[in-house]
C-alpha positions as CSV (number, residue, x, y, z in Angstrom):
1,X,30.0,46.9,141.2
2,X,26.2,46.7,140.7
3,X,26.3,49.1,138.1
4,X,29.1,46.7,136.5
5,X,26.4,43.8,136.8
6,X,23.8,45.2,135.3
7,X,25.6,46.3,132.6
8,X,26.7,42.7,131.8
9,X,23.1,41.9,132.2
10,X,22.3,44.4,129.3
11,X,24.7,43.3,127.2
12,X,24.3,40.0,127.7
13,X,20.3,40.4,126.8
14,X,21.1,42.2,123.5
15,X,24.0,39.6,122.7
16,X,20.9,37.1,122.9
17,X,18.5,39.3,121.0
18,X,21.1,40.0,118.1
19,X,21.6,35.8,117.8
20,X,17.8,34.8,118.5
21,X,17.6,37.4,115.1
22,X,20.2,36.5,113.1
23,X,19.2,32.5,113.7
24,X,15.6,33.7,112.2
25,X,17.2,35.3,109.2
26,X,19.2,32.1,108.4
27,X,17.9,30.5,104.7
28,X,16.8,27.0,105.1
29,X,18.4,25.1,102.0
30,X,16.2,22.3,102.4
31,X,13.3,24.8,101.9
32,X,9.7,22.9,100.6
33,X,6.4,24.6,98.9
34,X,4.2,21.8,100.2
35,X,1.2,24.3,99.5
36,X,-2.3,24.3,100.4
37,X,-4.2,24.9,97.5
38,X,-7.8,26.3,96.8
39,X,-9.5,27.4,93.1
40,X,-12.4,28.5,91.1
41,X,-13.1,27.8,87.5
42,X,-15.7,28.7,84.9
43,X,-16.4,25.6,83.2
44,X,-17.1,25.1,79.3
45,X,-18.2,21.9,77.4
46,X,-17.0,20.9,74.1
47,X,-18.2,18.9,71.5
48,X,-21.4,19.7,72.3
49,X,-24.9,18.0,70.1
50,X,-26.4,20.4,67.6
51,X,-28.9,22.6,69.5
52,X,-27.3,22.1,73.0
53,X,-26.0,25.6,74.9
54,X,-24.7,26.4,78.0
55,X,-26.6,28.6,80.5
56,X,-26.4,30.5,83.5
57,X,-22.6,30.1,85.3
58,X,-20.8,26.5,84.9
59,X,-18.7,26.9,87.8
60,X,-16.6,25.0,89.8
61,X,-14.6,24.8,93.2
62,X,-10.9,23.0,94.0
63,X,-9.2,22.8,97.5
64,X,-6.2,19.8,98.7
65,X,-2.7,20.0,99.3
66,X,0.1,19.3,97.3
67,X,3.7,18.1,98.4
68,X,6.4,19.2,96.9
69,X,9.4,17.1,96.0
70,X,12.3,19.4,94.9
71,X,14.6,17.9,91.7
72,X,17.8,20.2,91.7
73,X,20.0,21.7,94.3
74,X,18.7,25.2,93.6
75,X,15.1,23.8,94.3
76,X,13.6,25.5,91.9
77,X,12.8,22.2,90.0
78,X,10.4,20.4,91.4
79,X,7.5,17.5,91.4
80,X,4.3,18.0,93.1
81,X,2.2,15.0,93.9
82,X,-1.3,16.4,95.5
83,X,-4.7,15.3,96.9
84,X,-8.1,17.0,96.8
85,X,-11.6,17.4,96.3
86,X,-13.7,19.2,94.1
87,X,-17.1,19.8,92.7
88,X,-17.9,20.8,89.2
89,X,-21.2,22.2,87.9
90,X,-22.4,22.5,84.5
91,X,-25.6,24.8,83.2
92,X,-27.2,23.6,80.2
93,X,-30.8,23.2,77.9
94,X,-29.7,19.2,78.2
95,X,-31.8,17.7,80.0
96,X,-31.8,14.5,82.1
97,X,-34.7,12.3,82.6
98,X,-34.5,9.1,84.7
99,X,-35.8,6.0,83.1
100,X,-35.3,3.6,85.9
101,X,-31.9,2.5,85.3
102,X,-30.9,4.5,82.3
103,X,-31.1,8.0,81.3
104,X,-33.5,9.7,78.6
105,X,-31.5,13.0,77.1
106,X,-33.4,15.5,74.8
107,X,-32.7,19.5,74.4
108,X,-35.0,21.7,76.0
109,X,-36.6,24.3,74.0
110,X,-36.1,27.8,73.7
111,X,-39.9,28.6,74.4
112,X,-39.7,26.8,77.3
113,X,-39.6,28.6,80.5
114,X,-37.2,26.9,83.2
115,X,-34.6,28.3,86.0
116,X,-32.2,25.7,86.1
117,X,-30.8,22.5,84.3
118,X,-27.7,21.3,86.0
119,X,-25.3,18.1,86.2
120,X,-22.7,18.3,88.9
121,X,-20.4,16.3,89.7
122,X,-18.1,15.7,93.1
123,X,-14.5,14.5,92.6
124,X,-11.6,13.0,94.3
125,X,-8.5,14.3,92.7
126,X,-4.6,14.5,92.4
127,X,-2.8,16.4,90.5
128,X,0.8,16.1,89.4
129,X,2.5,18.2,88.8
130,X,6.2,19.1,87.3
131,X,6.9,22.7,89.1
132,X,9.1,25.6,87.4
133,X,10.2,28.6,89.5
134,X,12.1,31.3,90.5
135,X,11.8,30.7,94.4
136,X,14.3,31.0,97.0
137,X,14.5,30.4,101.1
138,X,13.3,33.8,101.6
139,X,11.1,35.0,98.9
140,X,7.8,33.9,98.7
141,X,7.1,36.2,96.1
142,X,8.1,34.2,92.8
143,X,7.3,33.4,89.2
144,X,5.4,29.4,88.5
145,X,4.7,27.5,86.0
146,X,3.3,24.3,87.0
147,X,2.0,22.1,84.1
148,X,1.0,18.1,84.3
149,X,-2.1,15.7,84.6
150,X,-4.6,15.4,86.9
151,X,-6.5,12.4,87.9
152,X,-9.7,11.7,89.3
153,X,-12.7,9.9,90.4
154,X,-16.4,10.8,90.6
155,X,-17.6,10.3,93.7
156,X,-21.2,11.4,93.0
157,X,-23.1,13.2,89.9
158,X,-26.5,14.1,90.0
159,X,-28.8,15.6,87.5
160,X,-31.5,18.9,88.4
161,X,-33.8,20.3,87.0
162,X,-36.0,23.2,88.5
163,X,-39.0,25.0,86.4
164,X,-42.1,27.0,87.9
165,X,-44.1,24.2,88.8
166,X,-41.1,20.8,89.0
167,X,-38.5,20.0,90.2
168,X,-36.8,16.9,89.3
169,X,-33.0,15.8,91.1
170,X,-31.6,12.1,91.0
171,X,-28.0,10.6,90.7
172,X,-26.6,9.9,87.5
173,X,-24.7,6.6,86.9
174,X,-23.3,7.0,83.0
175,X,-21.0,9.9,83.8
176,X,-17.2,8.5,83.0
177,X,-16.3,7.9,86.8
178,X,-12.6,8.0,86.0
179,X,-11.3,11.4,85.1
180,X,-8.1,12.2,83.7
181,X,-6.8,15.1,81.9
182,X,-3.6,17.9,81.2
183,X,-3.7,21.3,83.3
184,X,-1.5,24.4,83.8
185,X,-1.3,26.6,86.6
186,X,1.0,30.0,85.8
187,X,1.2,33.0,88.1
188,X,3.5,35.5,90.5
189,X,2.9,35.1,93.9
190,X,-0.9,34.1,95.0
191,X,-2.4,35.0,91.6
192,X,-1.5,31.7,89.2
193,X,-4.1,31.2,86.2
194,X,-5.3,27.3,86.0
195,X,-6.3,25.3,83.0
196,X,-8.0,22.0,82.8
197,X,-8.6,20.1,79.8
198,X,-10.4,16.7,80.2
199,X,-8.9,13.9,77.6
200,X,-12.0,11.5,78.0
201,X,-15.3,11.9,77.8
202,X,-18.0,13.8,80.4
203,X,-20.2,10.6,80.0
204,X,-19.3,6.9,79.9
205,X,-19.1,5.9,75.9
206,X,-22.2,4.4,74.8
207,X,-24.2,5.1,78.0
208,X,-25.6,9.0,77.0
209,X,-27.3,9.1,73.5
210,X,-29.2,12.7,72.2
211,X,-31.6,11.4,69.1
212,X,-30.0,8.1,68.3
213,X,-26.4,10.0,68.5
214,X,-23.9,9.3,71.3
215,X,-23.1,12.6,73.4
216,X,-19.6,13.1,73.4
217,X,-18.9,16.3,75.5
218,X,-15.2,17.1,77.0
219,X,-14.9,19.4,80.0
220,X,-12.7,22.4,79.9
221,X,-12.2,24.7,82.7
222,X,-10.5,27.9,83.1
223,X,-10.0,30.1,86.1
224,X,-7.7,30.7,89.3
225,X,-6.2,28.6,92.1
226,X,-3.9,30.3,95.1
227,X,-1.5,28.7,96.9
228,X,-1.0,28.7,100.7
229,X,2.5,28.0,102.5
């Protein structure tokens, strides 16, 4: 009789097992990819003034979360509305002087020995996006192609300059505060290639002048972002 009982026990322990497993291995149709998201770029300037280069590496850094908002019953069209933060840098021999509440521009010369000449800026953004993928409930491994705007506002620039014997950092106030531009993210898995084109100006029109001509330069950044379930 005992061995009768434990025998039921045994059973009845795997019956449990073999459910708590198969209840794990169920597909949840309702399945999001609200994603964590975190990149890096290199960053290039276009439409740059005669004489001005870019130096060193422009980089820049991306992190927020996006939620997803699926469009079809296979879920593999989808909006993504996010919100994050990021800080952008860009190296070049254009250089910032403060004029108490305007800003002097001129282009430093080659001669001239330096180690840095930076703006960066620091961003609130969010991104939207319209999603394309291959994803199911139990994949995580798929195909994207995520393309749309992202939107933005500088929350600080500053200007720096560093040399042998100055260094010279203040915040700018003629950068174009409200960013807005189209971008593309396309990948397999964690690896997904971003794009960022800006559609408006790096500096607020008529604020940023190099030798009597306004400065017109348009960000453009290229490099990864991975997403996190």
């Amino acid at each position: 009789m005992r061995n009768c009982f434990l025998l039921l026990l045994i059973c009845f322990g795997f019956t449990l097992s073999a459910q708590t497993v198969q209840d794990t291995l169920i597909p949840d149709p309702d399945y999001l990819e609200d994603q964590f998201y975190v990149g890096v770029t290199y960053n290039l300037l276009l439409n740059k003034p005669e004489g001005v280069k870019q130096r060193n590496l422009s980089y820049g850094f991306q992190a927020g979360f996006i939620k997803d908002i699926p469009l079809n019953i296979n879920r593999n069209v989808a909006i993504g509305l996010g919100l994050g933060y990021a800080v952008n840098s860009y190296y070049t021999n254009l250089r910032a002087v403060e004029n108490g509440e305007e800003f002097a521009y001129a282009v430093i010369p080659d001669d001239f020995s330096y180690k840095r000449n930076k703006i960066e800026t620091h961003l609130v953004e969010l991104p939207i996006e319209f999603r394309l993928r291959n994803s199911n409930p139990v994949d995580y491994k798929f195909w994207r192609f995520y393309a749309g705007m992202k939107l933005g506002y500088i929350v600080g620039s500053r200007s720096k300059f560093v040399s042998k014997n100055l260094k010279d950092s203040f915040y700018n106030t003629d950068t174009d505060n409200f960013r807005y531009g189209l971008m593309v993210n396309m990948g397999y898995n964690t690896f997904t290639i971003h794009a960022y084109y800006a559609l408006n100006k790096l500096f607020e029109p008529g604020k940023a002048n190099l030798e009597g001509e306004e400065i017109g330069m348009t960000p453009l950044r290229i490099g990864l972002i991975f997403y996190i379930l």
